[in-house]
PDB file of N, H, CA, C and O in Angstrom:
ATOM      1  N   UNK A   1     -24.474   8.165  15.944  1.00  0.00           N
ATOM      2  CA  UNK A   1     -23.642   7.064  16.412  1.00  0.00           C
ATOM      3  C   UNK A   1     -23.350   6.075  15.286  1.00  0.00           C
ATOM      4  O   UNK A   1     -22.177   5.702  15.312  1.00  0.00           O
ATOM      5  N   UNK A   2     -24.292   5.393  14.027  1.00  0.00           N
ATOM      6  H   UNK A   2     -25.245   5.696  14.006  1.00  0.00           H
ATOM      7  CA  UNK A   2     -24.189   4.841  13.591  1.00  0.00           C
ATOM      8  C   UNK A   2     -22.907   5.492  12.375  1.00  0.00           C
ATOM      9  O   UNK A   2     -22.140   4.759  11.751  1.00  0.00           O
ATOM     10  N   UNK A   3     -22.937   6.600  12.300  1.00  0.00           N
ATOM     11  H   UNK A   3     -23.560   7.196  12.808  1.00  0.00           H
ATOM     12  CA  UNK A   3     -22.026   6.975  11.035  1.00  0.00           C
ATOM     13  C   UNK A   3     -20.773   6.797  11.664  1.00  0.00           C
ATOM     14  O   UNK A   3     -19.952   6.187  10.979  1.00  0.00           O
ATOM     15  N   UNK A   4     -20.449   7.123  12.653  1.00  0.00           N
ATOM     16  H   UNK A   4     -21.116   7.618  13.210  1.00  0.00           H
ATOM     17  CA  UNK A   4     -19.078   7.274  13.528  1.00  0.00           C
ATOM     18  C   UNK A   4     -18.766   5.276  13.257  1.00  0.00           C
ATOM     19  O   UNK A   4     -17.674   4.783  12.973  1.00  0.00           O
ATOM     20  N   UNK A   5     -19.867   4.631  13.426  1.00  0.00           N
ATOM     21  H   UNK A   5     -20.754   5.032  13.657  1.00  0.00           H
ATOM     22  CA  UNK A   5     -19.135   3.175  13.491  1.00  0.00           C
ATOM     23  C   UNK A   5     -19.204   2.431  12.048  1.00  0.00           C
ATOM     24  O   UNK A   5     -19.006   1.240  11.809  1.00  0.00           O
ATOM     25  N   UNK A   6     -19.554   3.518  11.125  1.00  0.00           N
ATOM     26  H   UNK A   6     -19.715   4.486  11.318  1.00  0.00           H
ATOM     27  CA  UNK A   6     -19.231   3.092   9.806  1.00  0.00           C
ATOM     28  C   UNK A   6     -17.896   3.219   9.275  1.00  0.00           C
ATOM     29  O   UNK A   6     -17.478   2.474   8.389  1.00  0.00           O
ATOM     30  N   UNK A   7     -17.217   4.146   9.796  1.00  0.00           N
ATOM     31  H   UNK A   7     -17.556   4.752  10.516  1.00  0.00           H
ATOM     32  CA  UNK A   7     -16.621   4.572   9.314  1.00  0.00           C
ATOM     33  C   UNK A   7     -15.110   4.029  10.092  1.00  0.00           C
ATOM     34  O   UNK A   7     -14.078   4.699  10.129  1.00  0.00           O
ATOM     35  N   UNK A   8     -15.253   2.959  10.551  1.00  0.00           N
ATOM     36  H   UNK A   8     -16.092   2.415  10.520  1.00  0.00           H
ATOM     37  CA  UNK A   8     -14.202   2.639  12.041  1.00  0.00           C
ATOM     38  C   UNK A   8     -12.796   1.897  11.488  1.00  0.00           C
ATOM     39  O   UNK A   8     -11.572   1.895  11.618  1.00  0.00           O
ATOM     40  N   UNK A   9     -13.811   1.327  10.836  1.00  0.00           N
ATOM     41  H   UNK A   9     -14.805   1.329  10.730  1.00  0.00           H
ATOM     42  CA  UNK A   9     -12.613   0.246   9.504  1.00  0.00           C
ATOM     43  C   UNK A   9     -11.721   0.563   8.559  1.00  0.00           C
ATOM     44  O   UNK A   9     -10.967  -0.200   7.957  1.00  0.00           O
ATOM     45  N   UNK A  10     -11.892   2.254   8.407  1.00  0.00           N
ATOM     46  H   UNK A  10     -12.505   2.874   8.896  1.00  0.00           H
ATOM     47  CA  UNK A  10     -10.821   2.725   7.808  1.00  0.00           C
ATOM     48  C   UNK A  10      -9.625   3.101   8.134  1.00  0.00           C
ATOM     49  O   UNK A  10      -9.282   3.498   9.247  1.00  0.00           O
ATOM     50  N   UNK A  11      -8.877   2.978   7.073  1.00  0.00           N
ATOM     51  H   UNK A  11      -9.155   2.656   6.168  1.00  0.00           H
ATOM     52  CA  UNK A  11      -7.109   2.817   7.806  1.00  0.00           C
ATOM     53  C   UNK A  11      -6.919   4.213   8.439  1.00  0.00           C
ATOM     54  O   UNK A  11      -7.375   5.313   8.127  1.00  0.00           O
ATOM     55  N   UNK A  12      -6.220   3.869   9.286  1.00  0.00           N
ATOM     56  H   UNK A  12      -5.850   2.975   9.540  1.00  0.00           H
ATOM     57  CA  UNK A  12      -5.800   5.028   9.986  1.00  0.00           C
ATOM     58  C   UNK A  12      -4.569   6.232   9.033  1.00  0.00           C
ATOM     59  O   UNK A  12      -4.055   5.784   8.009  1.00  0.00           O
ATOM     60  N   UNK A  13      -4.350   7.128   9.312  1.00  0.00           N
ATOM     61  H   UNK A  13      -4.767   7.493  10.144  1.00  0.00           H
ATOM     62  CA  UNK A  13      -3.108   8.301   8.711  1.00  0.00           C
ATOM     63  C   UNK A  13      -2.118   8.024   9.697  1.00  0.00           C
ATOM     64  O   UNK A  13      -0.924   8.011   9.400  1.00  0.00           O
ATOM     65  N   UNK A  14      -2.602   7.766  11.042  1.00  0.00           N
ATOM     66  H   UNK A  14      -3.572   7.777  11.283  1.00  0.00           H
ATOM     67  CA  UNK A  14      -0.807   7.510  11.863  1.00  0.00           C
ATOM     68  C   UNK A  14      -1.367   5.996  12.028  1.00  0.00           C
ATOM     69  O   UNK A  14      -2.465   5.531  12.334  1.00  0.00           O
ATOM     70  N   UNK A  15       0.225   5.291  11.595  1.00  0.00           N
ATOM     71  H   UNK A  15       1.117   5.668  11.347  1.00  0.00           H
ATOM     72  CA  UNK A  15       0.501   4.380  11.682  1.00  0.00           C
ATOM     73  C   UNK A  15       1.713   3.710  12.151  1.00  0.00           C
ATOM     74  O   UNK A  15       2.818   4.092  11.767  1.00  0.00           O
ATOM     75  N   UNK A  16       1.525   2.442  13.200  1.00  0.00           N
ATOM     76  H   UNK A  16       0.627   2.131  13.512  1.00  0.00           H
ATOM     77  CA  UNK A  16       2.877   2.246  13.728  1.00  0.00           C
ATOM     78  C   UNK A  16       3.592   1.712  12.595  1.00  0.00           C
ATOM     79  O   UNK A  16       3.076   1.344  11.540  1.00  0.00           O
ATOM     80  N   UNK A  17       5.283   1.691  13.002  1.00  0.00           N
ATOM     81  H   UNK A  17       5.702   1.990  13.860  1.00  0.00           H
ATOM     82  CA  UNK A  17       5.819   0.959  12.022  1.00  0.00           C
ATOM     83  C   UNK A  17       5.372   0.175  11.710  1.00  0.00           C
ATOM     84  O   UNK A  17       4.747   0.063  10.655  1.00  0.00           O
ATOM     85  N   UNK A  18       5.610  -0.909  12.821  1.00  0.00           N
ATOM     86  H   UNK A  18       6.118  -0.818  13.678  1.00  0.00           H
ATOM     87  CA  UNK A  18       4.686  -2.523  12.131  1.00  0.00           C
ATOM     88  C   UNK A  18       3.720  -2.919  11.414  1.00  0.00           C
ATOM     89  O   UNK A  18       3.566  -4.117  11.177  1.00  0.00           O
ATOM     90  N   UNK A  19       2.897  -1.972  10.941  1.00  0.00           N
ATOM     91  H   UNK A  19       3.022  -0.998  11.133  1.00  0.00           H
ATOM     92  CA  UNK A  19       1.245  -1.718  10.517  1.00  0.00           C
ATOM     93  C   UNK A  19       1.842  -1.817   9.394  1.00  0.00           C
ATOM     94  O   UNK A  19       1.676  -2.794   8.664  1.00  0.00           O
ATOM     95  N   UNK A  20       3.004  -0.328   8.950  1.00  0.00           N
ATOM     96  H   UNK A  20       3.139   0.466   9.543  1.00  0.00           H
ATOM     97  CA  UNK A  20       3.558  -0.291   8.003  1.00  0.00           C
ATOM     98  C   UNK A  20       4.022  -0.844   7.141  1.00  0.00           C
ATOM     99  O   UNK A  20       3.709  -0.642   5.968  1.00  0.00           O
ATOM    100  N   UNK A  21       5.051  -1.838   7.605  1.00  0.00           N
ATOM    101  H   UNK A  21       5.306  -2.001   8.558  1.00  0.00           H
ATOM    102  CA  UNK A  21       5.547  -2.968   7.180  1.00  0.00           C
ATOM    103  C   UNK A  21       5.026  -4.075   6.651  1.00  0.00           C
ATOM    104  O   UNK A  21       5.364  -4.699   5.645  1.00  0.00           O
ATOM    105  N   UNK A  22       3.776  -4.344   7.777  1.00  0.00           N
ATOM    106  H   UNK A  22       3.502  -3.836   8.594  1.00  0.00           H
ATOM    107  CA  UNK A  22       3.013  -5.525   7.335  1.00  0.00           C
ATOM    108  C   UNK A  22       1.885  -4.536   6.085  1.00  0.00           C
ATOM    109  O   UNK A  22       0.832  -5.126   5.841  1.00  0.00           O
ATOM    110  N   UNK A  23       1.993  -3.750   5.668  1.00  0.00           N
ATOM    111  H   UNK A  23       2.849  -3.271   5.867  1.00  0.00           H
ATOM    112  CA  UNK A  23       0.899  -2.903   5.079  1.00  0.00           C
ATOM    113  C   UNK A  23       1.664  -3.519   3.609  1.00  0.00           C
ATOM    114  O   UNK A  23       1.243  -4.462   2.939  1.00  0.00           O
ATOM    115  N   UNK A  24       2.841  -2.731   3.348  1.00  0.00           N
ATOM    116  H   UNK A  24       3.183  -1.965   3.892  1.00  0.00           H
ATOM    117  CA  UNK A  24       3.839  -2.751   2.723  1.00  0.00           C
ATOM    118  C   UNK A  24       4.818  -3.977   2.239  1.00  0.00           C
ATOM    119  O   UNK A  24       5.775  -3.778   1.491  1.00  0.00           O
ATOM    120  N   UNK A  25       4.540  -4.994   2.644  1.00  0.00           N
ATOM    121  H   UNK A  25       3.762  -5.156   3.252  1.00  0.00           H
ATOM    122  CA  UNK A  25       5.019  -6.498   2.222  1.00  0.00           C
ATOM    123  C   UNK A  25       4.022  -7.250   1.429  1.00  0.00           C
ATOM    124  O   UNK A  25       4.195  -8.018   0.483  1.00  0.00           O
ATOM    125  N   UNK A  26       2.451  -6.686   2.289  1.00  0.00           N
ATOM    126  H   UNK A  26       2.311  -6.062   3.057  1.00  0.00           H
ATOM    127  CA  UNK A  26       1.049  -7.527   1.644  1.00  0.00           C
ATOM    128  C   UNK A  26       1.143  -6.895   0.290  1.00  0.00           C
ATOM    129  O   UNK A  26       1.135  -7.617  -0.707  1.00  0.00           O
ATOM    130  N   UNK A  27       1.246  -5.361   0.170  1.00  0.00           N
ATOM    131  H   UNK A  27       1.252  -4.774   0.980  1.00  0.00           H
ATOM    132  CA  UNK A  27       1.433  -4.813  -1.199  1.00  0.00           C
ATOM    133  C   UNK A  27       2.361  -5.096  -2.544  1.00  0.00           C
ATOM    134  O   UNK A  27       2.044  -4.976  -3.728  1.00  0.00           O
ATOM    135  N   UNK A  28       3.882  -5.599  -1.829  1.00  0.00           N
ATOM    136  H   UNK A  28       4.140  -5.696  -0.868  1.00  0.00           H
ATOM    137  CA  UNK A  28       4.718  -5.985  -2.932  1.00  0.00           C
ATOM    138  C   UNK A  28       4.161  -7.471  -3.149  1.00  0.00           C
ATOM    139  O   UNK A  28       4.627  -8.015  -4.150  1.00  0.00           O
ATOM    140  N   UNK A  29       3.096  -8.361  -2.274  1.00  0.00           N
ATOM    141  H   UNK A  29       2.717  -7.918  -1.461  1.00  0.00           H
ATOM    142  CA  UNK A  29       3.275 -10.208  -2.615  1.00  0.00           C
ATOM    143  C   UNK A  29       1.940  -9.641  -4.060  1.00  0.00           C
ATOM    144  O   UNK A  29       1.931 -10.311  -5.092  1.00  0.00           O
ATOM    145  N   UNK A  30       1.123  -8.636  -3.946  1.00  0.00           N
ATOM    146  H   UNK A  30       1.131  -8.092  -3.107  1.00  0.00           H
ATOM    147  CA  UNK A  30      -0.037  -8.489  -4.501  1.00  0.00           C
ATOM    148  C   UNK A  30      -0.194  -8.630  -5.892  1.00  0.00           C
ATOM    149  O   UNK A  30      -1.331  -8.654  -6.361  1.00  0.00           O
ATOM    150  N   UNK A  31       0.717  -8.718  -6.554  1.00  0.00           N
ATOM    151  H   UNK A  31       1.641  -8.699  -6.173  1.00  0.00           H
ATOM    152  CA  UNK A  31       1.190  -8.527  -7.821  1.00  0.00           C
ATOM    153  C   UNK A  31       0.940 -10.155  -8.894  1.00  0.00           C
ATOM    154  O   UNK A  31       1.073 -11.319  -8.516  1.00  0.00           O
ATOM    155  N   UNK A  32       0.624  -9.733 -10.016  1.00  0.00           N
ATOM    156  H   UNK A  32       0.516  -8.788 -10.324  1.00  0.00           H
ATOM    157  CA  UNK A  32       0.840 -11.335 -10.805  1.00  0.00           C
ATOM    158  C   UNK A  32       2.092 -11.934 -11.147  1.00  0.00           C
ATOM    159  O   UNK A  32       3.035 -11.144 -11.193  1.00  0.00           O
ATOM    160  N   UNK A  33       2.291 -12.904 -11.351  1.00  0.00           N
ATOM    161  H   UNK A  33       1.525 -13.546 -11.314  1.00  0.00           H
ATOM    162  CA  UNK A  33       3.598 -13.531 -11.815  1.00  0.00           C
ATOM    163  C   UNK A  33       4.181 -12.834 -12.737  1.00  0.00           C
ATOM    164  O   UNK A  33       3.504 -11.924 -13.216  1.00  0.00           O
ATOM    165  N   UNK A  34       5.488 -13.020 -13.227  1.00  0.00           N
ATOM    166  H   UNK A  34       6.037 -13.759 -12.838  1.00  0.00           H
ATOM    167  CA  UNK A  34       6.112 -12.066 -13.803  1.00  0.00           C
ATOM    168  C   UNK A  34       6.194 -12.786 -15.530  1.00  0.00           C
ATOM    169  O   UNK A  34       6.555 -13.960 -15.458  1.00  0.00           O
ATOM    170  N   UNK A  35       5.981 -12.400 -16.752  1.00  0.00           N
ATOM    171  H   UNK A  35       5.687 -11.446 -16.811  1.00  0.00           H
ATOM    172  CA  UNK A  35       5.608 -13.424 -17.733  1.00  0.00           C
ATOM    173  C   UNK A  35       6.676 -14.174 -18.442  1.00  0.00           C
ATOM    174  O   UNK A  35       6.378 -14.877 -19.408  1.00  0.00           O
ATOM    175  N   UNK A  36       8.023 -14.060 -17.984  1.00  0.00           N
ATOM    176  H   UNK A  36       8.265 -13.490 -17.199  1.00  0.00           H
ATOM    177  CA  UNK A  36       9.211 -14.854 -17.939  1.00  0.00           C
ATOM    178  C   UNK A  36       9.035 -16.082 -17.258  1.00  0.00           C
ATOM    179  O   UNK A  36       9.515 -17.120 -17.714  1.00  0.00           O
ATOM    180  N   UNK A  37       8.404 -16.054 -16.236  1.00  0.00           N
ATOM    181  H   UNK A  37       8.013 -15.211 -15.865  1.00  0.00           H
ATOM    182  CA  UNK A  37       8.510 -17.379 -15.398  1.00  0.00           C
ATOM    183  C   UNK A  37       7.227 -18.327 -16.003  1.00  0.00           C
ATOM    184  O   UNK A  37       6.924 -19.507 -15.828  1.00  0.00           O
ATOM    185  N   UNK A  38       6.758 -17.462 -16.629  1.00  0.00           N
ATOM    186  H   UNK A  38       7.005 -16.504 -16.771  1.00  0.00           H
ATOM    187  CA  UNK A  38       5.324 -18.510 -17.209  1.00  0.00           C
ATOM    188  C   UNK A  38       5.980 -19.230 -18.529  1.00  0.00           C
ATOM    189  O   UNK A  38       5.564 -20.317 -18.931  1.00  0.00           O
ATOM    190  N   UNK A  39       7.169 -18.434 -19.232  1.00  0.00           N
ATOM    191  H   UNK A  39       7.507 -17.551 -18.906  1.00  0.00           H
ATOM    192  CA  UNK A  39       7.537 -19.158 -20.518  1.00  0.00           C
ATOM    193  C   UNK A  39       8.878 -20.648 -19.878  1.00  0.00           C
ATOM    194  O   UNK A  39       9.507 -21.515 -20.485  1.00  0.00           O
ATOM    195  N   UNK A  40       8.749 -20.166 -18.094  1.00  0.00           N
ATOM    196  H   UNK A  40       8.238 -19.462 -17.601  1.00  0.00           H
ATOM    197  CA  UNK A  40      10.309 -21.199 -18.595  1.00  0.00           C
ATOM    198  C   UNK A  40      10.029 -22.914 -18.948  1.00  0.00           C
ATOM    199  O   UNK A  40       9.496 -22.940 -20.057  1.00  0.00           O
ATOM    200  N   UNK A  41      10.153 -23.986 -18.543  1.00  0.00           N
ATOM    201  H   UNK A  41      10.587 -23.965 -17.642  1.00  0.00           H
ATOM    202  CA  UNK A  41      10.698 -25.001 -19.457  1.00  0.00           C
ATOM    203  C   UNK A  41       9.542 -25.694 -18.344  1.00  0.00           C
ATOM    204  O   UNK A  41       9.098 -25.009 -17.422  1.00  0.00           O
ATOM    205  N   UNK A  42       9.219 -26.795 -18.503  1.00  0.00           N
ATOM    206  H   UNK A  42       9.579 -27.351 -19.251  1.00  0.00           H
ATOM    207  CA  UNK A  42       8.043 -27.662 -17.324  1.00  0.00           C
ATOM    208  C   UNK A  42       7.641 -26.865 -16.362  1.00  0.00           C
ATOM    209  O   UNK A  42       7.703 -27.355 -15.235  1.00  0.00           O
ATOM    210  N   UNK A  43       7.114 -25.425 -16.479  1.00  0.00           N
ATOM    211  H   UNK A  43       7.063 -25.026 -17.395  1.00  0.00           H
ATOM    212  CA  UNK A  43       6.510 -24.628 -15.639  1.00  0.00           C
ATOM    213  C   UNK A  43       5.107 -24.920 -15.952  1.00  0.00           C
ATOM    214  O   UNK A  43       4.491 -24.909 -17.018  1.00  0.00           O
ATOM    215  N   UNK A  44       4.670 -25.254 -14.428  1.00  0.00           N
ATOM    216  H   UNK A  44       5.170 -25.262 -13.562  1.00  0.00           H
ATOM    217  CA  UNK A  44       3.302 -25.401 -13.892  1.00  0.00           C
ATOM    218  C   UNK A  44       2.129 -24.217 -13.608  1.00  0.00           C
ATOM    219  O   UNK A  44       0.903 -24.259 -13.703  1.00  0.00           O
ATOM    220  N   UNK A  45       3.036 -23.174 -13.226  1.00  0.00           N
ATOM    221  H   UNK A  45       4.033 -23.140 -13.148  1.00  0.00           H
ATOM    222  CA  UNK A  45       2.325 -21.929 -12.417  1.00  0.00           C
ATOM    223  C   UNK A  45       1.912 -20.968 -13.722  1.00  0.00           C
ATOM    224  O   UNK A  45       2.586 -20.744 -14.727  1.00  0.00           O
ATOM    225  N   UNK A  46       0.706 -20.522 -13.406  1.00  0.00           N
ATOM    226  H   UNK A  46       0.159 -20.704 -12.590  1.00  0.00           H
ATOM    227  CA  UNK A  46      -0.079 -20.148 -14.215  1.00  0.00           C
ATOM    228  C   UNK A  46      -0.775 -18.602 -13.995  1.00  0.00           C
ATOM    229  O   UNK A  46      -1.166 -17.776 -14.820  1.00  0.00           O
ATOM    230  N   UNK A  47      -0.751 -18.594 -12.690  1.00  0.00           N
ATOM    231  H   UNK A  47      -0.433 -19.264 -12.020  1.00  0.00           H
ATOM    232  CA  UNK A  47      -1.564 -17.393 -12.003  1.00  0.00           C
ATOM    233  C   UNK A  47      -0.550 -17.271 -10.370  1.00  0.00           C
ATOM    234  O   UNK A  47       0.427 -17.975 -10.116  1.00  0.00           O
ATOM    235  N   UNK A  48      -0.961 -16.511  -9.734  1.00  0.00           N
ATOM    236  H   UNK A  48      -1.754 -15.939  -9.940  1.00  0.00           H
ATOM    237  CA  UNK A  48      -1.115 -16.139  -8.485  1.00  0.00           C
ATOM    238  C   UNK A  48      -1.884 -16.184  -7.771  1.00  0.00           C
ATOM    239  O   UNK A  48      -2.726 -15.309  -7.568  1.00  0.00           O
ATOM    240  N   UNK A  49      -1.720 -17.777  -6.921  1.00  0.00           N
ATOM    241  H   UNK A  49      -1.037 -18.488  -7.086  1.00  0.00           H
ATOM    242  CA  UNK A  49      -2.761 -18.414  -6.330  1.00  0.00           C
ATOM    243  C   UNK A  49      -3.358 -17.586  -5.208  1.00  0.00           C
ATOM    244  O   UNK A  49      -4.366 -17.866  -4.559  1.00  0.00           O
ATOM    245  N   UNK A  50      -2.643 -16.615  -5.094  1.00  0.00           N
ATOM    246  H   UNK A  50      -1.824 -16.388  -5.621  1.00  0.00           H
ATOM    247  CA  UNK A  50      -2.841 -15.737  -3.689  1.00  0.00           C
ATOM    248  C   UNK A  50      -3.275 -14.063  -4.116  1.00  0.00           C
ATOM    249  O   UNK A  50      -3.117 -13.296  -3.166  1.00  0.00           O
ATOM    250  N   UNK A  51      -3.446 -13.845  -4.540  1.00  0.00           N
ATOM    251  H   UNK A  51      -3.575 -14.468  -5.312  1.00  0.00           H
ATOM    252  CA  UNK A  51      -3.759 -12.461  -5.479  1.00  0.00           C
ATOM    253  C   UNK A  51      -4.782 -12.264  -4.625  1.00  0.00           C
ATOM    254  O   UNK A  51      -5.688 -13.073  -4.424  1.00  0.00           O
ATOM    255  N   UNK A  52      -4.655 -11.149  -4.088  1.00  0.00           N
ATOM    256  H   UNK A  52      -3.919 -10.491  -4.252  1.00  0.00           H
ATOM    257  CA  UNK A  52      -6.035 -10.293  -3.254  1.00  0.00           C
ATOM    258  C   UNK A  52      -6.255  -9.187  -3.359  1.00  0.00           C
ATOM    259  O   UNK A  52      -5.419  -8.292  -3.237  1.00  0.00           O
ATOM    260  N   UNK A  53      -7.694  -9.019  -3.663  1.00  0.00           N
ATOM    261  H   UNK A  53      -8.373  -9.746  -3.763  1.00  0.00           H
ATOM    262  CA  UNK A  53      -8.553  -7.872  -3.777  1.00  0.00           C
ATOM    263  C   UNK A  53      -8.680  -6.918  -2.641  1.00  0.00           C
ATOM    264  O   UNK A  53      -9.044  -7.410  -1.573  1.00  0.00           O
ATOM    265  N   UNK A  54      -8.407  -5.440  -2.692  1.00  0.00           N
ATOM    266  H   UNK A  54      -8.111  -5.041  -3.560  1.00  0.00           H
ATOM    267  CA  UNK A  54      -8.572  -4.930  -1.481  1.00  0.00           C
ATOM    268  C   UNK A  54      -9.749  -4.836  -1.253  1.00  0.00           C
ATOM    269  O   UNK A  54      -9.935  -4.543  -0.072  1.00  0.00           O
ATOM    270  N   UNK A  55     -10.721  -4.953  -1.864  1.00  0.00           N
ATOM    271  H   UNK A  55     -10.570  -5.191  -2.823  1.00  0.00           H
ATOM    272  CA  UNK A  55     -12.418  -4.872  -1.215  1.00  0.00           C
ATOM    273  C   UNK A  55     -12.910  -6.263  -0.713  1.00  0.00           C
ATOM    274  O   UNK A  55     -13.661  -6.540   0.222  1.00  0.00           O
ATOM    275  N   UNK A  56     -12.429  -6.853  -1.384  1.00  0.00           N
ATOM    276  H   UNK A  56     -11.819  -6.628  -2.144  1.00  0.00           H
ATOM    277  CA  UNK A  56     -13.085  -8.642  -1.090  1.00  0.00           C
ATOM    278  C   UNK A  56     -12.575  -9.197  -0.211  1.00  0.00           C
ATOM    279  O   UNK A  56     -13.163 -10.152   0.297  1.00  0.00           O
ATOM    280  N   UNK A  57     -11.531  -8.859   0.182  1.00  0.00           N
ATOM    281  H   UNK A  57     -11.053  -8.083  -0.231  1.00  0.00           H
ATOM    282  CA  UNK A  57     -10.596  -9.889   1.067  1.00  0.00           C
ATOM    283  C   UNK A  57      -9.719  -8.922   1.907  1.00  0.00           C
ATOM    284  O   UNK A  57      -9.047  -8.106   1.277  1.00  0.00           O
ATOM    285  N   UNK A  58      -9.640  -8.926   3.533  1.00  0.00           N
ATOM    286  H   UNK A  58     -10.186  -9.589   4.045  1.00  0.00           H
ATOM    287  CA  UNK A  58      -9.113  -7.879   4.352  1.00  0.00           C
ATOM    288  C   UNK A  58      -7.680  -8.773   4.604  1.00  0.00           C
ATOM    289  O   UNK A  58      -7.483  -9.983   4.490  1.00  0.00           O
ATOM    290  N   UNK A  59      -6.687  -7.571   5.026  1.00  0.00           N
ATOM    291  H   UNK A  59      -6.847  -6.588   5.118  1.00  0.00           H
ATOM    292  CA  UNK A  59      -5.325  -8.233   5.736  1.00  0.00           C
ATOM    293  C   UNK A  59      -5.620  -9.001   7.204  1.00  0.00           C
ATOM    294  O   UNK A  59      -5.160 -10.084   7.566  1.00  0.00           O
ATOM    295  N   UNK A  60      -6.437  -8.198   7.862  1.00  0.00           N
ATOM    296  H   UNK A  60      -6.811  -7.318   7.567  1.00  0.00           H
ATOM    297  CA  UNK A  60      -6.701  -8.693   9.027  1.00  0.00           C
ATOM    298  C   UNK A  60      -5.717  -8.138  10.090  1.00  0.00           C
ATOM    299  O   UNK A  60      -5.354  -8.659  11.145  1.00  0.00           O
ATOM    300  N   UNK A  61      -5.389  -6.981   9.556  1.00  0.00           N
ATOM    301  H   UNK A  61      -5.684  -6.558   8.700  1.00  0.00           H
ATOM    302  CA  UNK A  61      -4.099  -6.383  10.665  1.00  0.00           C
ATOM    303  C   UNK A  61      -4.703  -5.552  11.868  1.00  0.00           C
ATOM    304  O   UNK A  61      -3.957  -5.070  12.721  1.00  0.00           O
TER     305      UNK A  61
END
């Protein structure tokens, strides 16, 4: 019993669209800034305040 509920949290192979989508949007924000926008003119932004780890931090879908 215990292996069956280890294993519960893993993503599924069928997936509804919506899963999809929201799977697939979290993936394109995941990315660092692009290093053009770090050279332009009184730019503040430095990093990607939102950058997430897939082990550390879940979507919550």
């Amino acid at each position: 019993m215990n292996a069956l509920r280890q294993h519960s949290n893993r993503p599924q192979s069928h997936k509804s669209f919506r899963t999809k989508q929201k799977l697939a949007r979290a993936q394109k924000q995941n990315r660092p800034i692009p290093q053009w926008i770090r050279l332009r003119t009184n730019n503040t932004i430095r990093y990607n305040a939102k950058r997430r780890h897939w082990r550390k931090t879940r979507l919550g879908i």
